[in-house]
C-alpha positions in Angstrom: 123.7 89.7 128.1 124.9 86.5 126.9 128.9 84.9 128.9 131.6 84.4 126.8 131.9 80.4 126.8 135.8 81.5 127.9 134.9 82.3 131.0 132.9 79.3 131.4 135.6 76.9 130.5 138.0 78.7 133.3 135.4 77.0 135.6 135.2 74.1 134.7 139.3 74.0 135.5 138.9 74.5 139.6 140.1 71.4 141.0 137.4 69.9 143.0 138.4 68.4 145.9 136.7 64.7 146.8 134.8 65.1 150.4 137.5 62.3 151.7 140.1 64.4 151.2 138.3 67.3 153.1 137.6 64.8 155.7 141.2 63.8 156.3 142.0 67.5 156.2 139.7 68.2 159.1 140.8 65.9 161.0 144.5 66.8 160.8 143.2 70.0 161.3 141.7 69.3 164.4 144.7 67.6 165.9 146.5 70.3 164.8 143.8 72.9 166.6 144.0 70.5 169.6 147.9 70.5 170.1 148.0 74.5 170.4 145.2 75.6 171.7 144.9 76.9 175.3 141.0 75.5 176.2 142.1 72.0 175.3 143.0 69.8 178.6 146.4 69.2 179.2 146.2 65.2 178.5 144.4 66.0 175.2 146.7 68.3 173.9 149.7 65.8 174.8 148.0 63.0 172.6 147.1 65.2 170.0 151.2 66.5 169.8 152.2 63.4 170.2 150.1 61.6 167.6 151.4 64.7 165.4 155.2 64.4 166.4 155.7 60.8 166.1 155.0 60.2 162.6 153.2 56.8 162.6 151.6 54.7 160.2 148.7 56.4 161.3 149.6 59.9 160.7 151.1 59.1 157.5 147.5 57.3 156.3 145.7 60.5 157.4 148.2 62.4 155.8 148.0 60.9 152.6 144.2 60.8 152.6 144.3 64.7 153.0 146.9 65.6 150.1 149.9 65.9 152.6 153.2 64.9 153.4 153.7 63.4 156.6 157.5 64.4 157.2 156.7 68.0 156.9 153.9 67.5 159.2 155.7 65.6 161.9 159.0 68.4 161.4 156.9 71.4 161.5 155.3 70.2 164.4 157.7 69.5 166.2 159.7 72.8 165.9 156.9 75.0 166.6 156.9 72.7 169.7 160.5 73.4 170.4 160.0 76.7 169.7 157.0 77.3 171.7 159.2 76.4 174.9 161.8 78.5 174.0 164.1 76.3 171.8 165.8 78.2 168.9 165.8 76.1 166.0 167.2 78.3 163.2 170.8 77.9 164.6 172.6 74.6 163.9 174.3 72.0 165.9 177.9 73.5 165.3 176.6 76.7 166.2 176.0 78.2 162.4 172.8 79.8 161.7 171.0 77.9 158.8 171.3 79.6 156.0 167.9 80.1 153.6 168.3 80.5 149.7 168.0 84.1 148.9 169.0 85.5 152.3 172.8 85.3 151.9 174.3 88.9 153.5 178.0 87.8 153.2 180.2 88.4 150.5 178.4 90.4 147.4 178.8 88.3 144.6 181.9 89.1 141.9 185.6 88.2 141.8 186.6 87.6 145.3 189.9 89.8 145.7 190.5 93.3 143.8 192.8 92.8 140.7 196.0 94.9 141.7 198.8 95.7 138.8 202.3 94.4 139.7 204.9 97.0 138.8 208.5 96.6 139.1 210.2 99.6 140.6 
């Protein structure tokens, strides 16, 4: 049986990734697998959370090199951190949950108050 050359050309449009950028994506991985992970002694995991928390010229090259953004890193991080030792960080500082796009359950949407007639009696 002889392949269509369509499906071909839908292969040949997978991004390859270069092996530096897998490198770089190991090794955040790592530090990532590191900072959580309960078989890892205590002074290792503290380096490896705080290499990930503190968002230094170092975690922002690696971050780079692997495709990724070193904010998110750091901020993710660090709130699975928090929350791990039982911080809740969904609720603001003024005590307001955050709210997420698509979630609102206030108000339904339409005209705020109910259009009453005025009569004169």
């Amino acid at each position: 049986m002889n392949r269509s050359r369509w499906i071909n050309s839908i292969s040949m449009n997978v991004r390859k990734i270069d092996p530096e950028t897998k490198l770089f994506t190991a090794v955040l991985s790592q530090a990532v697998h590191d900072a959580f992970s309960s078989h890892v002694d205590k002074l290792n995991k503290q380096a490896a959370r705080n290499f990930l928390i503190s968002n230094n010229e170092n975690l922002q090259t690696i971050c780079e090199m692997a495709g990724r953004n070193s904010q998110y890193v750091s901020e993710k991080i660090r709130k699975k951190i928090l929350r791990e030792n039982g911080w809740n960080v969904d609720i603001a500082v003024d005590g307001r949950r955050k709210s997420y796009r698509g979630t609102h359950k206030g108000r339904k949407r339409g005209p705020k108050f109910k259009n009453k007639h005025l009569t004169l009696t």
